[in-house]
N, C-alpha and C positions, 0 to 999 in steps of 0.2 A: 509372325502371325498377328492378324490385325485383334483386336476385342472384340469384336462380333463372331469374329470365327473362332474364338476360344470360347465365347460362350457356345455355340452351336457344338463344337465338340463337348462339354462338360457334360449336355443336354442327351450326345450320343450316348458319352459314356455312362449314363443314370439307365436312360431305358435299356440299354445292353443287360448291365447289372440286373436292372429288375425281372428283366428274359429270362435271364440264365441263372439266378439266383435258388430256385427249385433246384437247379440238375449240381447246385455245388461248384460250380468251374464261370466264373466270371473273368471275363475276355474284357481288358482293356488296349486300343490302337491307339497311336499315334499318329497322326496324317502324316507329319514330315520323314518320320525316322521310319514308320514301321514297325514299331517296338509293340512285341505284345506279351500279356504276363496271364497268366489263370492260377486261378488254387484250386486243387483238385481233394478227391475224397471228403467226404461228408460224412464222421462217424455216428455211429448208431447206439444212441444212448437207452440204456432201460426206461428213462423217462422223459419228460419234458416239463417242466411248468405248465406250460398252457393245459397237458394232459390229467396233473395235480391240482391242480387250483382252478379248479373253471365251475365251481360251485359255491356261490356264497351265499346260498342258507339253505333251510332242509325242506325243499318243496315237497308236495306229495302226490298222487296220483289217485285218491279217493280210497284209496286203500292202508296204505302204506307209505312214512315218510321217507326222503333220500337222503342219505348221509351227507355232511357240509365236505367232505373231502373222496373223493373219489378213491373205493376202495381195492382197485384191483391196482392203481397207480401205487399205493400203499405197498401194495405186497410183490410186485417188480420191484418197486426200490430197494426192498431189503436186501438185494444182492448188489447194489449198484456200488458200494464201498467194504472191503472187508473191514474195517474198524467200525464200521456200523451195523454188520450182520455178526461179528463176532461178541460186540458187545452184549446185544441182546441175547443170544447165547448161552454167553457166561451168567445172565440176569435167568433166565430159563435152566441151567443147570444147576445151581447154587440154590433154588428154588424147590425144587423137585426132588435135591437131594434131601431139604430142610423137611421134608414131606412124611407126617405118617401116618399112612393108607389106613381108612375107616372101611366101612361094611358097604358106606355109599360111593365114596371116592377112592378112585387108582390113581397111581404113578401116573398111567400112560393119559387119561382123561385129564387130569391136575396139570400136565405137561403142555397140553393140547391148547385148554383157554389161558394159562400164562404166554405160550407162543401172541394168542390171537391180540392179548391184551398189552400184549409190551408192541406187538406191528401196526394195531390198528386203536389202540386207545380203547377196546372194547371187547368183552368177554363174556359167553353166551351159556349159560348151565341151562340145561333140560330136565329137569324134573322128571322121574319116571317112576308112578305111584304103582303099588297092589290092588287088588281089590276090596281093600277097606278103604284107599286113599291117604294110607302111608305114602311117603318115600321110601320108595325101594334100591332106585339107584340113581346116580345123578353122572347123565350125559355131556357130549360138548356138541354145542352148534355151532360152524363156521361161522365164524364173525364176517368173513367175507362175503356170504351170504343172508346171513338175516336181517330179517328188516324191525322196526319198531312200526305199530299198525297204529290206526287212528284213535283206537278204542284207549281203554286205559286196560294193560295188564294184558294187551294183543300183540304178536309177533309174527311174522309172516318167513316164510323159508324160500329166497326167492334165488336159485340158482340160472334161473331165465325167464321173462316176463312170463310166458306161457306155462310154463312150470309150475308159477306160486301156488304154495299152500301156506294156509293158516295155521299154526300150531295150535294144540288145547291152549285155553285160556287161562291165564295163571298159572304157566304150566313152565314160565322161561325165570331165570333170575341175572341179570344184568348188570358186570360190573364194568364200570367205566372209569377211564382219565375226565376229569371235568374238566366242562370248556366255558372261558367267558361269554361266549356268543350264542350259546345254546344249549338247552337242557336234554335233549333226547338222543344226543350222542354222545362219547367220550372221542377226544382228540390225542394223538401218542404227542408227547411232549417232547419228542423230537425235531419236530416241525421245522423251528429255528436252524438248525442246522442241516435240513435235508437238502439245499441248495449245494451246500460243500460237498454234502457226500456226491452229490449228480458233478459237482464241479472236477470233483477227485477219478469220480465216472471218466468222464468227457477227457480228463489228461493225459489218462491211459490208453483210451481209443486212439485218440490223436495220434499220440508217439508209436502205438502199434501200427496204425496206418503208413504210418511215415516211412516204418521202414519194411513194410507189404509192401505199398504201391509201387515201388522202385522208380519215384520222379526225384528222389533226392540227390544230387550230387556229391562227389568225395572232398575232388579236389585238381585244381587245373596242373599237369607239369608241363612248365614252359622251356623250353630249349633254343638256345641261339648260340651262335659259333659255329666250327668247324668238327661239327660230326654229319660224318656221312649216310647215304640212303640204308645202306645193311647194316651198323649200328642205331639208327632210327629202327628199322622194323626189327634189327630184337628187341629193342626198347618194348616198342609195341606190343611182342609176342609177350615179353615178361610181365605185362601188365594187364594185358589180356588171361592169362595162367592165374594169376591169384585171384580170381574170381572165382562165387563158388564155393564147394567142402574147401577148408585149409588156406583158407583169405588171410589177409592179413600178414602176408608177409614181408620178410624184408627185401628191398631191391639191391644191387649193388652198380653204380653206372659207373663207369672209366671212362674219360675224354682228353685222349693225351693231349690234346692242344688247346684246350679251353681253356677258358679265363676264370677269373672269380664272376659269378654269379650267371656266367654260361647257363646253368641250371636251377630253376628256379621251381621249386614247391609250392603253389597259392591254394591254400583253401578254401573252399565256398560251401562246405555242407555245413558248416555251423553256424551261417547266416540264417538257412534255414530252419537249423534246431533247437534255435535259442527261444525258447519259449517257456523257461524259467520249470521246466519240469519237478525238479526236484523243490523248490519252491513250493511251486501248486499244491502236493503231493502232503506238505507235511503240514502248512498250514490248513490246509483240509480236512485231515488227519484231527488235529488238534482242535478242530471243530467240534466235529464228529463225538471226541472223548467227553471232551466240555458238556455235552448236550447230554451223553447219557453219563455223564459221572463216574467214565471206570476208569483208576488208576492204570496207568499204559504197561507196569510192569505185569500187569494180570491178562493182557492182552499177546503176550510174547513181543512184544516193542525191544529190541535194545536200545540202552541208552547211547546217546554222541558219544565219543570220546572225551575222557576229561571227567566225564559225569556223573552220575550214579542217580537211582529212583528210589533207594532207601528200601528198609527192608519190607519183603513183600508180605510176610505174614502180617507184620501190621495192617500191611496195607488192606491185605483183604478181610481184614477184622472190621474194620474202619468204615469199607466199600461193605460189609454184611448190616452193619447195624446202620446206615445212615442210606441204604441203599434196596436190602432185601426186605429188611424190616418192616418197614412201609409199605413194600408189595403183598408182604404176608398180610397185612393187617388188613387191606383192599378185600383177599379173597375171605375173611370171616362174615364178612356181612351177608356170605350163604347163609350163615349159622343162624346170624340173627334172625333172616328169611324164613326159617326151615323150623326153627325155633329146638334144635338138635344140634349136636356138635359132627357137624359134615366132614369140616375139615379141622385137621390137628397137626399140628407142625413139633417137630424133635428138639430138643434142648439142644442148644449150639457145644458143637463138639459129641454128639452121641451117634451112632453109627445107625443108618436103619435097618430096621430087622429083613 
């Protein structure tokens, strides 16, 4: 093939690619041979980048600013890795248990904005006064929903554009993750590692696809010598049978005249599924832990072989005060707010009533 005509194909082969690159399955030919190859399936991940990150600051709409991270993106992901929705979890159980319930705050409210504020960097209490203008009780508003308003001390409830309403004024108390880039939202500090978990996403889809779409090969048996047509097709029928419930099993071939290597086994399905899964899996894993800080033995992780994670009541003494601690301390600035003692947390190790 001359160099004009290699380029002219290279050129086919781009716009092909770029055709087909939507539907998943990219067709490359060869002029001479004929040879064509596709990849097929396209897994469907909870998120995407593009769909996370496509806001870089808090614009506003005359009413109400938007949050610098997309929050519905946010709350898909929380399922996208179990080491990341587990973690936060145990950060929300360990919290709630530490908990004890006042005249304004419950279990199940207390539970609600640590969920909001460990997913979304942000947690919404609602003030709900008497008719003197007491607090009488104190609500939870979706963080996934409320907005910050332009005023100072305005919050808006916007479950769909058409929807919003204003909340009373000074009626909301907001606790956030702070962010360097901006003051009117908190950011989950998970951020850094939300790539791995979508990574850890994505490796699992793949290897389920892989073995749904049934384009994957096993394994070629190649036969030469002196076996005949009606040992061929039992061959065939045997091999056909293990397909199916109870695969997997073993064959037994006899070839009274054959030679050494008459029979040959070649593999080619782990060409295809060499894509370092368990790899992926644990370094992603390991992310994930890093980012939120929980010891892996609090997460039911076993350790490798060989290994050990050391004892776990330390651990999670260790993971309480260098971990819960700080969450606790985030939700008093109700108190300060309120100028009342809203929330009250249990001396560690005491049981709640």
């Amino acid at each position: 093939m001359s160099k004009s005509s290699a380029r002219r194909a290279v050129r086919r082969m781009s716009r092909a690619e770029t055709a087909e690159a939507s539907t998943g399955a990219i067709a490359v030919a060869n002029d001479r041979q004929g040879v064509e190859s596709f990849a097929f399936g396209d897994p469907e991940p909870v998120l995407e980048r593009r769909q996370i990150m496509d806001m870089c600051e808090c614009y506003h709409n005359s009413r109400w600013y938007e949050p610098p991270i997309a929050l519905d993106g946010l709350a898909r992901a929380e399922r996208a890795s179990p080491h990341h929705s587990s973690a936060m979890n145990l950060k929300r159980n360990l919290l709630v248990s530490s908990l004890d319930p006042t005249a304004l705050l419950s279990r199940a409210t207390f539970g609600k904005l640590v969920k909001d504020y460990l997913i979304f960097g942000n947690a919404y209490v609602e003030v709900r006064e008497n008719l003197l203008g007491d607090p009488l009780r104190l609500d939870h508003s979706m963080a996934k929903f409320t907005r910050r308003g332009l005023l100072s001390k305005q919050y808006w409830w916007v479950p769909g554009l058409r929807d919003a309403v204003e909340l009373p004024t000074d009626s909301v108390i907001q606790i956030l993750q702070p962010d360097v880039n901006q003051e009117l939202y908190g950011v989950p500090e998970y951020l850094s590692a939300l790539q791995s978990a979508l990574l850890n996403e994505a490796a699992t889809l793949f290897r389920r696809r892989y073995y749904l779409n049934g384009s994957h090969m096993g394994y070629i048996l190649y036969a030469t010598g002196e076996i005949d047509v009606n040992d061929t097709n039992s061959l065939k029928a045997a091999l056909k049978s293990s397909k199916g419930p109870g695969n997997f099993r073993n064959l037994f071939v006899h070839a009274p005249n054959g030679k050494e290597g008459s029979i040959k086994i070649i593999p080619v399905g782990e060409a295809g599924a060499k894509d370092e899964f368990l790899g992926i899996k644990t370094a992603t894993a390991a992310d994930v832990m890093a980012a939120h800080r929980v010891p892996p033995q609090l997460l039911g992780i076993v350790p490798a072989q060989g290994s050990a994670f050391g004892n776990p009541t330390d651990a999670t003494a260790m993971f309480y005060e260098l971990e819960i601690r700080p969450i606790q301390t985030a939700f008093l600035e109700i108190n300060d707010v309120l100028g009342i003692e809203a929330v009250r947390y249990l001396e560690r190790g005491s049981a709640a009533a």
